[in-house]
Backbone as a chain_set.jsonl record, in Angstrom:
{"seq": "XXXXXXXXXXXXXXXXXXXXXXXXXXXXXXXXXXXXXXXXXXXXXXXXXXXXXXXXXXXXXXXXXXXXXXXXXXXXXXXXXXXXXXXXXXXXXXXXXXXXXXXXXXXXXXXXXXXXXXXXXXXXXXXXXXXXXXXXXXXXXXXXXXXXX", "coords": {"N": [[0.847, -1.193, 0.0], [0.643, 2.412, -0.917], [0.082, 3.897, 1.273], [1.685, 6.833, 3.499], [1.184, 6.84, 6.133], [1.708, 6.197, 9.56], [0.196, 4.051, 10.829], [-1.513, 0.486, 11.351], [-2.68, -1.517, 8.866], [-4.935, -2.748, 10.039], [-5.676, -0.636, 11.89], [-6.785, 1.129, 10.439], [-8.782, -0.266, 9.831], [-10.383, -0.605, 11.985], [-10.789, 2.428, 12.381], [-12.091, 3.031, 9.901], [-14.411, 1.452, 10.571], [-15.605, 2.031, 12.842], [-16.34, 5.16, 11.974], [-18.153, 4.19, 10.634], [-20.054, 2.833, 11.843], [-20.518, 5.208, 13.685], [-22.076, 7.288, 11.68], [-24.051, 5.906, 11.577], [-25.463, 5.421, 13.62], [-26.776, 8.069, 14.635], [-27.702, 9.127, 12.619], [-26.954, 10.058, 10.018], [-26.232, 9.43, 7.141], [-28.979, 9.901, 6.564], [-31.087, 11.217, 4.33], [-32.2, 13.635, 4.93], [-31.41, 15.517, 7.646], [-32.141, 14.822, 11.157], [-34.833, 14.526, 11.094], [-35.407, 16.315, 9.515], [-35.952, 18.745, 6.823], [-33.605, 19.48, 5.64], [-30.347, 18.215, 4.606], [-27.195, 17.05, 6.059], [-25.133, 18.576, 4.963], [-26.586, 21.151, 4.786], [-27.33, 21.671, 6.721], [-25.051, 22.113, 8.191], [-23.51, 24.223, 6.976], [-25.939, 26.423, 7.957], [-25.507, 26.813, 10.712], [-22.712, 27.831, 10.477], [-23.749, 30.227, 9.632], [-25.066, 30.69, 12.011], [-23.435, 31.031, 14.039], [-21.401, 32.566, 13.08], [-22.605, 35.759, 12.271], [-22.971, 38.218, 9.766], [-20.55, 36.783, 7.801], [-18.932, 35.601, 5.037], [-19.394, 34.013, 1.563], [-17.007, 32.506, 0.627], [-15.68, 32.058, 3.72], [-16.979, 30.756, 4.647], [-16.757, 28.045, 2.928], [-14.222, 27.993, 3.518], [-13.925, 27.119, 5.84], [-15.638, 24.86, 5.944], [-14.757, 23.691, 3.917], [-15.969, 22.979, 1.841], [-17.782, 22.198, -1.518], [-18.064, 24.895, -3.676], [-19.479, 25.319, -5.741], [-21.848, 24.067, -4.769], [-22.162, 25.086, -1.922], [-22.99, 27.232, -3.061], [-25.78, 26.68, -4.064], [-26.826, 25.952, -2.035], [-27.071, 28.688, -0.894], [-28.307, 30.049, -2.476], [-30.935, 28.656, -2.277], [-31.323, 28.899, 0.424], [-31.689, 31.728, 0.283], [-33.96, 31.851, -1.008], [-36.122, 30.472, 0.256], [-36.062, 32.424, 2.123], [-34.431, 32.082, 4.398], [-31.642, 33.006, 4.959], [-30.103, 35.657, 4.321], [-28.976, 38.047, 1.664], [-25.925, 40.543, 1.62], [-24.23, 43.769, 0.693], [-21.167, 43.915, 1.509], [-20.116, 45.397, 4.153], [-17.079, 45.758, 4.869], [-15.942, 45.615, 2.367], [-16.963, 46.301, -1.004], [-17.189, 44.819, -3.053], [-17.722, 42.438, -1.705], [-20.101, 39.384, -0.543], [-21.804, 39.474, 1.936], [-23.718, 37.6, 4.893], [-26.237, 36.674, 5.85], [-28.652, 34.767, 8.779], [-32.367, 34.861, 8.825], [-34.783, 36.15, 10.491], [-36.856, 33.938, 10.581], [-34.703, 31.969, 9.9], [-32.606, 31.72, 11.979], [-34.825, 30.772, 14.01], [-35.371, 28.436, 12.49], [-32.69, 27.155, 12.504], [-32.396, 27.014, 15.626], [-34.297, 25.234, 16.146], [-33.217, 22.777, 15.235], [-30.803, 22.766, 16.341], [-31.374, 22.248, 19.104], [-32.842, 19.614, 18.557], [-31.081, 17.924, 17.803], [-29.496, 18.339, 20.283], [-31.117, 17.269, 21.681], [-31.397, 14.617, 20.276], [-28.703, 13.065, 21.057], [-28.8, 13.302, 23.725], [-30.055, 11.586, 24.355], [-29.035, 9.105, 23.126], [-26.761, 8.71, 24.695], [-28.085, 8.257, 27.225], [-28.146, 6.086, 28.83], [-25.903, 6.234, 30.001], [-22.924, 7.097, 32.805], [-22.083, 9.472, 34.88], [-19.379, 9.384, 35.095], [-19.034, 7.503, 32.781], [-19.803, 9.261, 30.723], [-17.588, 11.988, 30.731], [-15.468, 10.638, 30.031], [-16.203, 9.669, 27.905], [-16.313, 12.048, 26.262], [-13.908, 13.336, 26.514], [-12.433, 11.403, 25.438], [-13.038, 12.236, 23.006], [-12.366, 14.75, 22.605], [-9.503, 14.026, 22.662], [-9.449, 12.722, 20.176], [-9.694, 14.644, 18.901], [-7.574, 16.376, 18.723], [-5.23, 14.906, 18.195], [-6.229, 14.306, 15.183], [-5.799, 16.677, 14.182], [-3.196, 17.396, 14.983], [-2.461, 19.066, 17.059], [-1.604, 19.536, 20.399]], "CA": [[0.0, 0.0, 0.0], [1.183, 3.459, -0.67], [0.399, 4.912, 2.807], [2.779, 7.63, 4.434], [1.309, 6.919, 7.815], [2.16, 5.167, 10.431], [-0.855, 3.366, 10.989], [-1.421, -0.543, 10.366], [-4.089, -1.769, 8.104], [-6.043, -3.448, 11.472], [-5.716, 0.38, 12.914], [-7.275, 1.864, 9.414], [-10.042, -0.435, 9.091], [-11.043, -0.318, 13.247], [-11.225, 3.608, 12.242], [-13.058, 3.059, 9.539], [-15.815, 0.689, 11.227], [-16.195, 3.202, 14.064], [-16.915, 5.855, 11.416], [-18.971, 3.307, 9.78], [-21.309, 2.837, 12.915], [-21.126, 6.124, 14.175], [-22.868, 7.781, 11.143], [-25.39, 5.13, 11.164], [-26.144, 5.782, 14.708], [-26.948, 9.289, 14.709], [-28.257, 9.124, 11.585], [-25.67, 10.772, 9.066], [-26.519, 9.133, 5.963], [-30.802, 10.116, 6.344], [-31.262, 12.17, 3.648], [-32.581, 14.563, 6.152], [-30.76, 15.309, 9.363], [-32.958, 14.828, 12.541], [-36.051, 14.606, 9.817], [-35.484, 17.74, 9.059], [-36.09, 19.141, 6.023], [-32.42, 19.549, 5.337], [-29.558, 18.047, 4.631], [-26.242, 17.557, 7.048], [-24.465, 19.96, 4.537], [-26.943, 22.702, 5.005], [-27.288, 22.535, 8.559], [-23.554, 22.442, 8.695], [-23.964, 25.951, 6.933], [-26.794, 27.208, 8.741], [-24.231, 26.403, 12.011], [-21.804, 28.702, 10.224], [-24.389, 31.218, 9.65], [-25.988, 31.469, 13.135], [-22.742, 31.306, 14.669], [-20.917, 33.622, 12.192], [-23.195, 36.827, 11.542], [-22.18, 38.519, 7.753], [-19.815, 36.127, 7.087], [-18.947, 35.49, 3.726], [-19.587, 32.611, 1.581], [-15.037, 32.079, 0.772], [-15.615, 31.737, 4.642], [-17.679, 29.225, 4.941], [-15.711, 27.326, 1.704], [-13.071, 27.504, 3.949], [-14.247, 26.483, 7.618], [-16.202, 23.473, 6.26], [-13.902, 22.745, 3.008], [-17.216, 22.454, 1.09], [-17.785, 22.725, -2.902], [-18.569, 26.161, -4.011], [-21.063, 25.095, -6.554], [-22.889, 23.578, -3.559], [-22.583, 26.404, -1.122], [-23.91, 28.613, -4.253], [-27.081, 26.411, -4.656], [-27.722, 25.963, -0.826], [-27.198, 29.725, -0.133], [-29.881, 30.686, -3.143], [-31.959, 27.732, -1.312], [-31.874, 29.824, 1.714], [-32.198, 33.348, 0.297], [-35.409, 31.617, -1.894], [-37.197, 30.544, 1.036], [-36.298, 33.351, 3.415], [-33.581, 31.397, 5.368], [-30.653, 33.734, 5.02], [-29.899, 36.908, 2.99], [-27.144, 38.726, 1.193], [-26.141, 42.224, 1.573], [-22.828, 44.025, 0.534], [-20.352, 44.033, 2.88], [-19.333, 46.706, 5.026], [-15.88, 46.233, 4.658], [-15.52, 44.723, 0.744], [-17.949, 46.535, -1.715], [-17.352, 43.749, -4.242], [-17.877, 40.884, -1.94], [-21.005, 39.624, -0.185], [-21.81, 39.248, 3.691], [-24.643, 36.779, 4.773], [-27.098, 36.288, 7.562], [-29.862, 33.88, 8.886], [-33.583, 36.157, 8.37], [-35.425, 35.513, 11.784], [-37.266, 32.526, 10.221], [-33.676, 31.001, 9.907], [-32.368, 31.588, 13.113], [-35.562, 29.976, 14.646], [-34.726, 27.085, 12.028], [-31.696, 26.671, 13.138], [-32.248, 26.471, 16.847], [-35.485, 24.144, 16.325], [-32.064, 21.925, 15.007], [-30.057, 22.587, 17.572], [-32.657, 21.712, 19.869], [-33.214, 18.095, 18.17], [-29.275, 17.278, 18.136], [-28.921, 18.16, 21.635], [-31.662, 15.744, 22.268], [-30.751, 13.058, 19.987], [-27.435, 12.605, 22.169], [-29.082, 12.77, 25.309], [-31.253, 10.188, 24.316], [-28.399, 8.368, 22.958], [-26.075, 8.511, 25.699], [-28.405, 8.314, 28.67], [-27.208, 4.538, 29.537], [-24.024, 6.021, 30.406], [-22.933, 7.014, 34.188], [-21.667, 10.786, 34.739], [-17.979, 8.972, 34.922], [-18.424, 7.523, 31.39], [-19.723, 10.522, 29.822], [-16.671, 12.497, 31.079], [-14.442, 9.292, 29.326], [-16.32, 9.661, 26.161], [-15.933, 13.419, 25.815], [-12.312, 13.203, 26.791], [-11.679, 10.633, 24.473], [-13.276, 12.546, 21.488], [-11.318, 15.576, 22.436], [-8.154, 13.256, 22.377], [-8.916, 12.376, 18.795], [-9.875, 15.935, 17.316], [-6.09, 16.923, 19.137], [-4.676, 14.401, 17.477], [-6.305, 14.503, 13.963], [-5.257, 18.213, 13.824], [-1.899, 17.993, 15.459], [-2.52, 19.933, 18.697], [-1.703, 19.12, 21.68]], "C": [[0.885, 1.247, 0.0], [1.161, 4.512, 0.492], [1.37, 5.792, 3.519], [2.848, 7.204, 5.843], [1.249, 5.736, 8.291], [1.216, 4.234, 10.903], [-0.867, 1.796, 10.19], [-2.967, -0.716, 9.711], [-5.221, -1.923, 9.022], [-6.48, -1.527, 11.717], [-7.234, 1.277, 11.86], [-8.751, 1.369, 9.616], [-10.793, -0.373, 10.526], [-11.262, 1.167, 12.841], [-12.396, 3.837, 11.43], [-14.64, 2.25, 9.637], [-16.041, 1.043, 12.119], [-16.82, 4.175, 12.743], [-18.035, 5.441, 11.027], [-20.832, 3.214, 10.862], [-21.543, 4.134, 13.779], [-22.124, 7.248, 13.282], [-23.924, 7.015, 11.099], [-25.942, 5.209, 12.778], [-26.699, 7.012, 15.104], [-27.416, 9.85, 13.564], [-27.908, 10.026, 10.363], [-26.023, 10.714, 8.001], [-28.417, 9.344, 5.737], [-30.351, 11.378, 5.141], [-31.98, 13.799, 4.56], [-32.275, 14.611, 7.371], [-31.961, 15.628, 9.794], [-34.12, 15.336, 11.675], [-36.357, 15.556, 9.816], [-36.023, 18.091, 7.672], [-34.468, 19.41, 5.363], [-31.269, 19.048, 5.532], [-28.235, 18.112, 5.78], [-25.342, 18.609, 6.198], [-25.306, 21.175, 5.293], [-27.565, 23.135, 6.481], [-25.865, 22.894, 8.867], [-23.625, 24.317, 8.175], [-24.93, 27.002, 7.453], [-26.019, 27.267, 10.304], [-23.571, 27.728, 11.808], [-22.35, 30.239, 10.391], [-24.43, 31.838, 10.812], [-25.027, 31.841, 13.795], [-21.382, 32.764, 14.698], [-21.61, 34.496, 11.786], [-22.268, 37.418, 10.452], [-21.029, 37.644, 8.078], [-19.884, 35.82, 5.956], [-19.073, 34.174, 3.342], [-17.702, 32.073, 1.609], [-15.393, 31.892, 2.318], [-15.944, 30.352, 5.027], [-16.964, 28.185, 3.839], [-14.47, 26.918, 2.506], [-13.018, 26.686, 5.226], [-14.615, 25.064, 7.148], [-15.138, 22.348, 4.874], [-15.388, 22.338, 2.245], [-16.627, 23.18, -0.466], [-18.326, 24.154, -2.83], [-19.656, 26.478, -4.799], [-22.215, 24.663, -5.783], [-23.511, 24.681, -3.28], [-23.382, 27.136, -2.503], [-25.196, 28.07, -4.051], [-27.725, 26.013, -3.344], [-28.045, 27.098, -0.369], [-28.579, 30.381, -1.095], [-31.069, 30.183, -2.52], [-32.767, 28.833, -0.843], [-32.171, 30.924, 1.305], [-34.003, 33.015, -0.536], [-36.011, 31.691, -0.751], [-36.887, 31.198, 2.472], [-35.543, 33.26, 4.916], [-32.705, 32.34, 6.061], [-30.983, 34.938, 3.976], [-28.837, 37.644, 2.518], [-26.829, 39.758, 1.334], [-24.948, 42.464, 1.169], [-22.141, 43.855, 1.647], [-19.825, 45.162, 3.204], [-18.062, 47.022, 4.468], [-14.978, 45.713, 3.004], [-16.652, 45.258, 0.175], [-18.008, 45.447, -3.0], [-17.477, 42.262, -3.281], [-19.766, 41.099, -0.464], [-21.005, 38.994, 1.434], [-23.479, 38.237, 3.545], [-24.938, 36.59, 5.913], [-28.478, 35.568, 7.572], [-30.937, 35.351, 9.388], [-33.539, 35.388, 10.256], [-35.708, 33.83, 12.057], [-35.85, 31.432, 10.817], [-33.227, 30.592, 11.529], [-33.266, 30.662, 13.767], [-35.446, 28.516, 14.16], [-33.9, 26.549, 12.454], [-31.285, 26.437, 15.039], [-33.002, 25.553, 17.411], [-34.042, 22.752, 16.094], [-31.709, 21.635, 15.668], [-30.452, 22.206, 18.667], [-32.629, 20.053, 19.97], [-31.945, 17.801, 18.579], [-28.95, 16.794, 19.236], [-29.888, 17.014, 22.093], [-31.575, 14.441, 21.638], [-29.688, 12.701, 20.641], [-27.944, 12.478, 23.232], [-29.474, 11.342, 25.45], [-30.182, 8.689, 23.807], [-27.135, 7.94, 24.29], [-26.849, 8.299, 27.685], [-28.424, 7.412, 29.315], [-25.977, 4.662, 30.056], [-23.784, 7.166, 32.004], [-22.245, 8.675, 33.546], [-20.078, 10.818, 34.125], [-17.976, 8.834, 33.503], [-18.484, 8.508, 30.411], [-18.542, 11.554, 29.826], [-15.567, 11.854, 30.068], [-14.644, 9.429, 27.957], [-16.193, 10.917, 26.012], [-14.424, 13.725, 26.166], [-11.914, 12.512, 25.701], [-11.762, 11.133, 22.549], [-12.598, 14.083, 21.546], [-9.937, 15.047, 22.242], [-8.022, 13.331, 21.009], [-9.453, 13.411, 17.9], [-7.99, 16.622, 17.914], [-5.542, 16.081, 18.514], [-4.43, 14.192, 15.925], [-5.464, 15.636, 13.706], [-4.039, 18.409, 14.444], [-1.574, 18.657, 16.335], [-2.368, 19.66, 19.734], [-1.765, 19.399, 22.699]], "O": [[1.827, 1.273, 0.792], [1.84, 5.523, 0.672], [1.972, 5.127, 4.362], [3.827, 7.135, 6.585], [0.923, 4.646, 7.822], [1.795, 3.406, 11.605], [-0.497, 1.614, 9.03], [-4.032, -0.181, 10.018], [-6.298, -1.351, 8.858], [-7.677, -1.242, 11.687], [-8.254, 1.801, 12.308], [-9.73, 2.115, 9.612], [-11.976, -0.063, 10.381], [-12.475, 1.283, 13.017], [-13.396, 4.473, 11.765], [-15.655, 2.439, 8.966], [-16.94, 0.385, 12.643], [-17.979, 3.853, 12.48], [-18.993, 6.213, 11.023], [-22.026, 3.422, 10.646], [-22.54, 4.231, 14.494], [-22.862, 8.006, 13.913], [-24.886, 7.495, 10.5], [-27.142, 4.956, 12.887], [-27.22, 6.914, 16.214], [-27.542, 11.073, 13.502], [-28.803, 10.687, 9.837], [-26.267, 11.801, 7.477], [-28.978, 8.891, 4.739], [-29.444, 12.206, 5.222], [-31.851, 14.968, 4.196], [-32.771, 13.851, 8.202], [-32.758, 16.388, 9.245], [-34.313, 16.548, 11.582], [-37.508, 15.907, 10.075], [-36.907, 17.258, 7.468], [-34.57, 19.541, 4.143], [-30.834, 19.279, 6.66], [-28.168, 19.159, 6.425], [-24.827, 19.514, 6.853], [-24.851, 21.939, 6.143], [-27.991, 24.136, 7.057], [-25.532, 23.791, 9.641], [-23.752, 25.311, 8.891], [-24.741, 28.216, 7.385], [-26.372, 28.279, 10.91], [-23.697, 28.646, 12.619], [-21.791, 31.169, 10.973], [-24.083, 33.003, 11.008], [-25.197, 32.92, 14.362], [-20.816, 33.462, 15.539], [-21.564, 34.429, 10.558], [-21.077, 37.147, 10.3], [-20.459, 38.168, 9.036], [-21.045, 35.681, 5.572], [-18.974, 33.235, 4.131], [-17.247, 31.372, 2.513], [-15.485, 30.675, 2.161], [-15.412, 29.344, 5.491], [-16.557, 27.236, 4.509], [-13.815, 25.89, 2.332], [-12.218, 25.799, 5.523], [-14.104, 24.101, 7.72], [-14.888, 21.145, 4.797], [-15.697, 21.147, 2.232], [-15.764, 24.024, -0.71], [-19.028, 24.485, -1.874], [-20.474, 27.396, -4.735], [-23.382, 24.873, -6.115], [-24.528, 25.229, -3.706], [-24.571, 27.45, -2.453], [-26.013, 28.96, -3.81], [-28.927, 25.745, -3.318], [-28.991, 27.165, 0.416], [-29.549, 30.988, -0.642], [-32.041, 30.88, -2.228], [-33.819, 29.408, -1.12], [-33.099, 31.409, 1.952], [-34.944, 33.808, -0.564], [-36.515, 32.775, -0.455], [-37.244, 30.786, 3.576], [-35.74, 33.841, 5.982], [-32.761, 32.588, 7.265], [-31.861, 35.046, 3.12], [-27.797, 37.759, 3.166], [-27.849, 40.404, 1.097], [-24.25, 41.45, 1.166], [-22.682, 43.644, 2.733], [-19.094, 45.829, 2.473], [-17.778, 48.032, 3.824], [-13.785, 45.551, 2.747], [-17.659, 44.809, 0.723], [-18.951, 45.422, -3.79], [-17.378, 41.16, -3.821], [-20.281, 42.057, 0.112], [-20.223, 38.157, 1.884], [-24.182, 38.151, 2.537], [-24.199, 36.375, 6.874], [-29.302, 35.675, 6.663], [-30.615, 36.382, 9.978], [-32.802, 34.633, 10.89], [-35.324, 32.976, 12.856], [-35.851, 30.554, 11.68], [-33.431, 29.53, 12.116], [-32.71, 29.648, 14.189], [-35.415, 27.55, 14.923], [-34.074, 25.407, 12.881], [-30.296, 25.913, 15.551], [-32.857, 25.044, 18.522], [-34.036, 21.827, 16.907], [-31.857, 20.484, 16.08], [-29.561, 21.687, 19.34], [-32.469, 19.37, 20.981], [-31.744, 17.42, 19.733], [-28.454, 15.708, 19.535], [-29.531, 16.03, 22.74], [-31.652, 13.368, 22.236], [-29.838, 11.505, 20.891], [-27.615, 11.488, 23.886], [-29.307, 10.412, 26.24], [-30.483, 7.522, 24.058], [-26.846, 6.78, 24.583], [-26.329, 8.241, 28.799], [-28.701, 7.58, 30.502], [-25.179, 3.808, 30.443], [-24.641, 8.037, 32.153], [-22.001, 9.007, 32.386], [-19.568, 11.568, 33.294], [-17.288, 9.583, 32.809], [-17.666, 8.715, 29.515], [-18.465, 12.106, 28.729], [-14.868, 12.592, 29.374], [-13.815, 9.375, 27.048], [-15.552, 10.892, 24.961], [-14.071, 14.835, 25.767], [-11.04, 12.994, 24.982], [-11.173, 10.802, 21.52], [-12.31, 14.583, 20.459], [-9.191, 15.762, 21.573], [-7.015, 13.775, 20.457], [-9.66, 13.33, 16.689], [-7.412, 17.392, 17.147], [-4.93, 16.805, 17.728], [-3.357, 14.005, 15.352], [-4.448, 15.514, 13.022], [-3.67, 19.581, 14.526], [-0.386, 18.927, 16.512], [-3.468, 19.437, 20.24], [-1.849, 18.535, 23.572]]}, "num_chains": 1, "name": "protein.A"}
């Protein structure tokens, strides 16, 4: 195998059969997150939105590493049905700034809402100790993906 990293095949494919069962537990692959009406892309951008007021779309391109032809045809989405909207930007007259309308915002915290209770509901077999263990251990492996320590 041409691999750089240090990892053995056993290590690769235990990673990838955790990934494997953790999108299917939380329901990743539904064509509709948390039977939403939308996609895990465009909640991931409505995220960006609520959390990021005018932010640009190159922003969001860059935070999530998404296509640009996407973002283009989720952000018209949202400006169609009243989600988000565009305005110039303050500080760039050639580029555009972007914000969730009211509607959106309330969209996006009816979301945030569900999420937080799909985990509860998923983790509520687990003792105060292990929850501590599993959020430790998934900060371990975003410090590690990214090199931080």
């Amino acid at each position: 195998m041409p691999y750089t990293c240090t990892m053995k095949v056993q290590h690769i494919r235990e990673v990838r059969a955790f990934n494997r069962y953790y999108t299917r537990v939380i329901g990743l692959l539904d064509n509709h997150y948390l039977q939403s009406k939308y996609s895990l892309p465009e909640v991931r951008v409505l995220f960006e939105l609520y959390h990021h007021p005018d932010t640009t779309p190159s922003d969001i391109i860059t935070e999530l590493g998404m296509d640009k032809g996407y973002l283009s045809r989720t952000l018209q989405a949202f400006v169609k049905n009243k989600i988000a909207r565009k305005s110039v930007s303050s500080t760039d007259k050639r580029s555009v700034s972007l914000q969730l309308t009211t509607k959106g915002i309330k969209e996006f915290e009816g979301l945030n809402t569900a999420a937080e209770k799909q985990l509860a509901e998923l983790f509520v077999h687990l003792t105060g100790k292990e929850c501590e263990k599993l959020t430790s251990n998934m900060k371990e492996i975003q410090q590690l993906l990214s090199g931080k320590k």
